[in-house]
MOPAC internal coordinates of N, CA, C and O (Angstrom, degrees):
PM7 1SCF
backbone

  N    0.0000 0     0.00 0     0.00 0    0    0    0
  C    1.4391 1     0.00 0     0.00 0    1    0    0
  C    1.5317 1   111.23 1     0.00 0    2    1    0
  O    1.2310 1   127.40 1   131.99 1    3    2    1
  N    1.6788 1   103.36 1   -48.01 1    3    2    1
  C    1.5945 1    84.98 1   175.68 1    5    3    2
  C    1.3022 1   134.18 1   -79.71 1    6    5    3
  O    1.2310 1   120.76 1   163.62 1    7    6    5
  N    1.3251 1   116.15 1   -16.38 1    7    6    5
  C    1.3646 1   139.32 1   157.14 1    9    7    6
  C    1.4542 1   109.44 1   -37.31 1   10    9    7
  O    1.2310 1   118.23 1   102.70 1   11   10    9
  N    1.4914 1   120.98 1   -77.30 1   11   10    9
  C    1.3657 1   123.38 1   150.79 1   13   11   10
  C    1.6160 1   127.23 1     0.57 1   14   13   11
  O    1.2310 1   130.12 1   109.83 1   15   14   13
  N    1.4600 1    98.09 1   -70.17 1   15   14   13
  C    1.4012 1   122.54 1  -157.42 1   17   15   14
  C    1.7677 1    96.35 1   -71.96 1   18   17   15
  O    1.2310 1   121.19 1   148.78 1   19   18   17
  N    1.4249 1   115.32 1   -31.22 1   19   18   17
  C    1.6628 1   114.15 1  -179.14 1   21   19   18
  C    1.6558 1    96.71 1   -86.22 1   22   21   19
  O    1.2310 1   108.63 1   158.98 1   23   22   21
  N    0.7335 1   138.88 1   -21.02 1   23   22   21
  C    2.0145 1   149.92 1  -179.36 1   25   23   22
  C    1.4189 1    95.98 1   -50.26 1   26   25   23
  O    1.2310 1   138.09 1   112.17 1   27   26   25
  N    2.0776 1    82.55 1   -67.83 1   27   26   25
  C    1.8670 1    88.77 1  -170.62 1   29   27   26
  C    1.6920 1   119.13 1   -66.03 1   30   29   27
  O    1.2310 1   116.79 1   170.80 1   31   30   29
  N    1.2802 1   123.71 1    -9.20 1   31   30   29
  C    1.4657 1   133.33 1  -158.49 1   33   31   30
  C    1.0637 1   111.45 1  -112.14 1   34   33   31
  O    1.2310 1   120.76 1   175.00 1   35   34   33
  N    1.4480 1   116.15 1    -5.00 1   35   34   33
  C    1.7575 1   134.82 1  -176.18 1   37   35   34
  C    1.5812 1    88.42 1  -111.14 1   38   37   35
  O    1.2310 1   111.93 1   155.14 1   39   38   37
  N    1.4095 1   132.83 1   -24.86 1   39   38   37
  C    1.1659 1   126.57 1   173.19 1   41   39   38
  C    1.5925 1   127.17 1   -65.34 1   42   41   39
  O    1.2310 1   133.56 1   130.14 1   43   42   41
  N    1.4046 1    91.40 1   -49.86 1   43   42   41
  C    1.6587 1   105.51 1   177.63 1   45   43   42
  C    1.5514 1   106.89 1   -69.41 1   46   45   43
  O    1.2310 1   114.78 1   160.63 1   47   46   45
  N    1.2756 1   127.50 1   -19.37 1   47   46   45
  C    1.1536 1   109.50 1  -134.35 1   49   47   46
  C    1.9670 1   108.51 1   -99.82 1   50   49   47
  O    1.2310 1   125.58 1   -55.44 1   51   50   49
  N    1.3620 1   106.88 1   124.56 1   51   50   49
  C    1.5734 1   112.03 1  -172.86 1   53   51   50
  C    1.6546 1   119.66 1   -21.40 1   54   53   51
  O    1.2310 1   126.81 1   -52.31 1   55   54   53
  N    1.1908 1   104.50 1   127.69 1   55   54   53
  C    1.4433 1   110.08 1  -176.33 1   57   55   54
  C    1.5281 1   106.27 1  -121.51 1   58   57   55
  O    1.2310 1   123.82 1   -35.09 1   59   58   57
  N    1.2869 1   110.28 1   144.91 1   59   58   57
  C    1.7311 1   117.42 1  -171.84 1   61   59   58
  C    1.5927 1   106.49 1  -114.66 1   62   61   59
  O    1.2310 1   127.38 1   -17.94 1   63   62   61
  N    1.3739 1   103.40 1   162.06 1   63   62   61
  C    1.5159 1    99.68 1  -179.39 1   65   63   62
  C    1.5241 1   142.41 1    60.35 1   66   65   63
  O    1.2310 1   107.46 1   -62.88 1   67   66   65
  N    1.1409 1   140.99 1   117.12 1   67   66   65
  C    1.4361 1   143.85 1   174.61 1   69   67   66
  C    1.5133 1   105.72 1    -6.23 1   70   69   67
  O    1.2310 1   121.14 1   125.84 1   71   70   69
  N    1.3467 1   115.42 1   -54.16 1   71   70   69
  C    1.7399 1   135.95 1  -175.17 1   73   71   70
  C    1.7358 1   106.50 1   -66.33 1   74   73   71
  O    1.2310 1   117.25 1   160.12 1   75   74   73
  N    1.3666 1   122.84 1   -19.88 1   75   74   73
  C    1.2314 1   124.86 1   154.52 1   77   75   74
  C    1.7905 1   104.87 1    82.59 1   78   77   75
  O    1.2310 1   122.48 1  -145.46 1   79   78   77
  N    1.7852 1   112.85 1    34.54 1   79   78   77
  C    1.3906 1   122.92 1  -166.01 1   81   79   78
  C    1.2832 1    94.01 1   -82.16 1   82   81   79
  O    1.2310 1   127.29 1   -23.32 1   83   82   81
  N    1.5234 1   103.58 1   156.68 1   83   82   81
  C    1.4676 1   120.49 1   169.21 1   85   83   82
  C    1.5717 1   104.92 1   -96.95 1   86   85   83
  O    1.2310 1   127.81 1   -35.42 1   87   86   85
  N    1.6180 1   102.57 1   144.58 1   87   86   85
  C    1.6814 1   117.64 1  -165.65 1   89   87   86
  C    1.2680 1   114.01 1   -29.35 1   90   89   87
  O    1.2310 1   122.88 1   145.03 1   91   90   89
  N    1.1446 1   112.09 1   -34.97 1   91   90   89
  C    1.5582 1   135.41 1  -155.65 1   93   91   90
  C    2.1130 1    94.76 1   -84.05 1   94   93   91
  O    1.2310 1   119.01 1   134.30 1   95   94   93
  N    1.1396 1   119.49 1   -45.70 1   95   94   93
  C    1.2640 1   136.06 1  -160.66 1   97   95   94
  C    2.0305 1    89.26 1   -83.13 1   98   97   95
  O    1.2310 1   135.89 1   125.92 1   99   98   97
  N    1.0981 1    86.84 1   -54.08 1   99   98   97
  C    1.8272 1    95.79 1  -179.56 1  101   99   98
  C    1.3621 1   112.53 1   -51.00 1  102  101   99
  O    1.2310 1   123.49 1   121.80 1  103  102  101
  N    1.3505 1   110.91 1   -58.20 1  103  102  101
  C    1.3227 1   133.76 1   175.04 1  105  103  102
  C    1.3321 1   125.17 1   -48.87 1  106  105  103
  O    1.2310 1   122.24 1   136.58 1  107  106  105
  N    1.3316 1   113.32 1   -43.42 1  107  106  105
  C    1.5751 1   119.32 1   147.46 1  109  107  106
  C    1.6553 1   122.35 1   -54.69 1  110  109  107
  O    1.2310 1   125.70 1   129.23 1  111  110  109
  N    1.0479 1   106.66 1   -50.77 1  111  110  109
  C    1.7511 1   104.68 1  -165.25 1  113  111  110
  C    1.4829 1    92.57 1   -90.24 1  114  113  111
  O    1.2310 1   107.07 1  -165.29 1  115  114  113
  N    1.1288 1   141.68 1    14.71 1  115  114  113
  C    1.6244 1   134.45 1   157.99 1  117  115  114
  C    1.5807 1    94.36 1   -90.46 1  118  117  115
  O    1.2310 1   119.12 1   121.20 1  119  118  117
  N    1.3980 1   119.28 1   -58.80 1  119  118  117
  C    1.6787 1   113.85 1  -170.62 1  121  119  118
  C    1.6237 1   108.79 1   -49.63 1  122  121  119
  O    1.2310 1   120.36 1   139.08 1  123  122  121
  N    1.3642 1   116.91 1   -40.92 1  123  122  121
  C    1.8325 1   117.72 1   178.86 1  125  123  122
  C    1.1471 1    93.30 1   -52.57 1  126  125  123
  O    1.2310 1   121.72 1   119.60 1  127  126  125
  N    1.5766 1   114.32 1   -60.40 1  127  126  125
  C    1.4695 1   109.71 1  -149.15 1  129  127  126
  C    1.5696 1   116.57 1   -59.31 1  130  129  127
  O    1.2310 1   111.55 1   134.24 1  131  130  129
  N    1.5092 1   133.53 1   -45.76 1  131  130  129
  C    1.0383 1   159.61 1  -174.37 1  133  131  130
  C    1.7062 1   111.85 1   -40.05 1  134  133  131
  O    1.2310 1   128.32 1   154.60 1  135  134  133
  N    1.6478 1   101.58 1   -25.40 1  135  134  133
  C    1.3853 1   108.48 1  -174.07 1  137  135  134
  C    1.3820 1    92.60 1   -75.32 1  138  137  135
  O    1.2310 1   108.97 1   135.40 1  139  138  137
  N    1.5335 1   138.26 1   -44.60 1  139  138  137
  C    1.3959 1   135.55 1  -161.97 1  141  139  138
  C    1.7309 1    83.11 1   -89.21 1  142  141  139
  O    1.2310 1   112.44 1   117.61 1  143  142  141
  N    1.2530 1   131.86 1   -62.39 1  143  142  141
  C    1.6645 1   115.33 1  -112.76 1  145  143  142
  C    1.9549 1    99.94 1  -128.47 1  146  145  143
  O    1.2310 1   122.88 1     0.62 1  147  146  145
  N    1.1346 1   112.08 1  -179.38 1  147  146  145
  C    1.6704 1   108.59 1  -162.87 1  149  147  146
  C    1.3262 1    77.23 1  -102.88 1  150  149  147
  O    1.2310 1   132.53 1     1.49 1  151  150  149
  N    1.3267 1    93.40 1  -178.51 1  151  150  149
  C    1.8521 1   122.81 1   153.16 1  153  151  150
  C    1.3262 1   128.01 1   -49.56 1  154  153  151
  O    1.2310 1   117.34 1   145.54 1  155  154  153
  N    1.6513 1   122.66 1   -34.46 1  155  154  153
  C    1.2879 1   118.14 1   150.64 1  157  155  154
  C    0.9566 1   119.12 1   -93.16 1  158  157  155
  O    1.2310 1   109.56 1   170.64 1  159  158  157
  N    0.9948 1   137.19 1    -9.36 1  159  158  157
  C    1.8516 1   136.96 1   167.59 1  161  159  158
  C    1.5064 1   103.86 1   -45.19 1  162  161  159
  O    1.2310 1   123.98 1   114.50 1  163  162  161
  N    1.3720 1   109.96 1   -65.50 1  163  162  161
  C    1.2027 1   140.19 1  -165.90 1  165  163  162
  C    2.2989 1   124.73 1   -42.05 1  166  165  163
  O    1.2310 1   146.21 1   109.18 1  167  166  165
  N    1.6803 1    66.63 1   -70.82 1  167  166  165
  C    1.3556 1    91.95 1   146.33 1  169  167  166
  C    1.6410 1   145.33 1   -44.79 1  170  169  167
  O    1.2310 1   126.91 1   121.97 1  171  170  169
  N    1.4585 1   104.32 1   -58.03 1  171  170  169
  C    1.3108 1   120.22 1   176.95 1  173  171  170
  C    1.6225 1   108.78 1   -80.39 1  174  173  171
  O    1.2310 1   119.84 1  -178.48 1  175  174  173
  N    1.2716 1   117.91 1     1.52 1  175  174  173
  C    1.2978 1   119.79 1  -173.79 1  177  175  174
  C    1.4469 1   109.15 1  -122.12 1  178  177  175
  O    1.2310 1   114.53 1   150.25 1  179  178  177
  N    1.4194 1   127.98 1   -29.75 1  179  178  177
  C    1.4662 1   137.36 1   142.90 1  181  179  178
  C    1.0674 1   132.52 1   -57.58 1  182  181  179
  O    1.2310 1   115.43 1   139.42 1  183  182  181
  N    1.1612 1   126.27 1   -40.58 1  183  182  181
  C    1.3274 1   137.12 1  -147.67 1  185  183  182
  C    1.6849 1    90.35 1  -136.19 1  186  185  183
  O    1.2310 1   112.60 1  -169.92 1  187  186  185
  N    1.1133 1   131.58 1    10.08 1  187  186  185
  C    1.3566 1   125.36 1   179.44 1  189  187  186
  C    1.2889 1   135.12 1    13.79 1  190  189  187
  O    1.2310 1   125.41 1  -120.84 1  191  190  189
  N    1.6894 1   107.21 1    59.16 1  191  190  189
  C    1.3966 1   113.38 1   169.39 1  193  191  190
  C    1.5841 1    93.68 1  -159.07 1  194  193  191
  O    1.2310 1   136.92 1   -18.90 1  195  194  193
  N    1.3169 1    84.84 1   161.10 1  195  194  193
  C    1.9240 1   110.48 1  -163.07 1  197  195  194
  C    1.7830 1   106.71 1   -91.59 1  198  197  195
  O    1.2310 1   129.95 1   -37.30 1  199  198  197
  N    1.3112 1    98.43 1   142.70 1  199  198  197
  C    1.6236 1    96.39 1   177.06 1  201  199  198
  C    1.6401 1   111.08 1   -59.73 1  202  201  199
  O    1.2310 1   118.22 1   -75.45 1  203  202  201
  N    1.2406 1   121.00 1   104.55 1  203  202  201
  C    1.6194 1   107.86 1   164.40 1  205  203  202
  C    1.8393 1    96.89 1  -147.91 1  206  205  203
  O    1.2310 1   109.08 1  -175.40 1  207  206  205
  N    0.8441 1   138.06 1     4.60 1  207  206  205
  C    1.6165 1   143.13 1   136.81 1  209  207  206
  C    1.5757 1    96.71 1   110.90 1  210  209  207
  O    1.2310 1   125.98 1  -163.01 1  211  210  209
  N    1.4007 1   106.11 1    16.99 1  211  210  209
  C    1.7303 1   119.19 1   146.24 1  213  211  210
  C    1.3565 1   109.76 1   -16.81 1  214  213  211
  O    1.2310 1   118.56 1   -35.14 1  215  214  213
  N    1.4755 1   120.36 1   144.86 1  215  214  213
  C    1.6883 1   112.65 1   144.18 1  217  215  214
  C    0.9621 1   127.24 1   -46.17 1  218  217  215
  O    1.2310 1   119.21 1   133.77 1  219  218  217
  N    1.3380 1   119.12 1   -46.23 1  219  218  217
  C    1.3042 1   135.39 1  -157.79 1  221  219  218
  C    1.9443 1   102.11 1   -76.54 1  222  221  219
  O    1.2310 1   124.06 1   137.76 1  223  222  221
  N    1.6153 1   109.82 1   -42.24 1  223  222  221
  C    1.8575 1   120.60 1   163.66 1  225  223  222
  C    1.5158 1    90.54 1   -47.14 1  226  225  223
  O    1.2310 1   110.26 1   114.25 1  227  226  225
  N    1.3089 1   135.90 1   -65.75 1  227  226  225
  C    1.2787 1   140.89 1  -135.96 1  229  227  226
  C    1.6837 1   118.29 1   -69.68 1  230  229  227
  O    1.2310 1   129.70 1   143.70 1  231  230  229
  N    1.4555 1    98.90 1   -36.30 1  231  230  229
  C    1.2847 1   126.33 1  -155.09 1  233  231  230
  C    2.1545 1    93.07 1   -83.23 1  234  233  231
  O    1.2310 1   128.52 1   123.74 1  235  234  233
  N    1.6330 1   101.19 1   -56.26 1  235  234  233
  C    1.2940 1   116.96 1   158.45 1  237  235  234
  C    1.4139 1   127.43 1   -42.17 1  238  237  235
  O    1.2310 1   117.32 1   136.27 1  239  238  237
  N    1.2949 1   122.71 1   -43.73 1  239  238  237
  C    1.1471 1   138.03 1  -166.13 1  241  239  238
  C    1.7177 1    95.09 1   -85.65 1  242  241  239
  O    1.2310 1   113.99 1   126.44 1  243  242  241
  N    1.4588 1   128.97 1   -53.56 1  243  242  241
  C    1.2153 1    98.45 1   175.16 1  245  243  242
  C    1.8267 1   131.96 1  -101.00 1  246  245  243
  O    1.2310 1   128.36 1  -166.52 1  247  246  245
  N    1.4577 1   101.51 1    13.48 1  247  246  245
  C    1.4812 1   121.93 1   133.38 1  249  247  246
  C    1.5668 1   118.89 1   -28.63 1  250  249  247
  O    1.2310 1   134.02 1   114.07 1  251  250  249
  N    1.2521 1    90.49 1   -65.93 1  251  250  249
  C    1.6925 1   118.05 1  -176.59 1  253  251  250
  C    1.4883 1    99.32 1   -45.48 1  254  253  251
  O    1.2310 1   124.11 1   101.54 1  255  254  253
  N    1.7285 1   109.72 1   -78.46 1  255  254  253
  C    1.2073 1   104.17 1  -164.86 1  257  255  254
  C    1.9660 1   133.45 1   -62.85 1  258  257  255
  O    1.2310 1   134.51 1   159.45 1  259  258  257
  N    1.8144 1    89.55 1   -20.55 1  259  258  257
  C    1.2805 1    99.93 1   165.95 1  261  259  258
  C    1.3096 1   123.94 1   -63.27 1  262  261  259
  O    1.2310 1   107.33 1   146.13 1  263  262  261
  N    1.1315 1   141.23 1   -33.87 1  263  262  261
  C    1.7098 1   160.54 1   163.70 1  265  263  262
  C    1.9145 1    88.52 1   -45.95 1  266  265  263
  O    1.2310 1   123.82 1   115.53 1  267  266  265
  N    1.6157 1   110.27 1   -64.47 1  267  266  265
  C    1.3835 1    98.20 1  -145.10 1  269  267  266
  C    1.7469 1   111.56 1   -91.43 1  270  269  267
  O    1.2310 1   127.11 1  -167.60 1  271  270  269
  N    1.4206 1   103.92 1    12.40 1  271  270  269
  C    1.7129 1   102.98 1  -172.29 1  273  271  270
  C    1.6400 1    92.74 1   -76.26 1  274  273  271
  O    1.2310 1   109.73 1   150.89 1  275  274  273
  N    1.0640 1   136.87 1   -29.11 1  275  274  273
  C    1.2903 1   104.83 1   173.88 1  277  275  274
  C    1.1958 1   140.74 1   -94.49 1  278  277  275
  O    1.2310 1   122.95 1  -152.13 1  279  278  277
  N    1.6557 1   111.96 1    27.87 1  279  278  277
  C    1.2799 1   123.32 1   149.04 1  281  279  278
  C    1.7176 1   121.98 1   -90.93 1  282  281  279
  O    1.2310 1   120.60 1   159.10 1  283  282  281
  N    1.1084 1   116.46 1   -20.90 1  283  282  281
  C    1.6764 1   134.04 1   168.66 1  285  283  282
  C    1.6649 1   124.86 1   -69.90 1  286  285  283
  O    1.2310 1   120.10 1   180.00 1  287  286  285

């Protein structure tokens, strides 16, 4: 049953990026990344799209910031 209950809760649960990571998974590979690369570095290299204020930039971009408010 509880096994189950993490199945169904790993199902629902928000996924970031093309690669489909969980916050936690995102949240890691933004902190590595950060030692080399900016905020659009980051971005455009995760989330594979270029700053030009696209939906698709937009949608990424506050992806982005959702991952990183709980380091702030």
């Amino acid at each position: 049953m509880i096994q189950e209950q993490r199945i169904n809760s790993a199902a629902t649960e928000t996924r970031f990026t093309p690669l489909k990571l969980t916050s936690q998974e995102c949240l890691n590979l933004v902190i590595k990344l950060r030692i080399d690369f900016n905020q659009t570095q980051i971005i455009e290299r995760v989330w594979g799209v270029k700053k030009d204020g696209s939906d698709a930039w937009n949608k990424a971009y506050a992806e982005y910031k959702d991952v990183i408010e709980t380091l702030e």
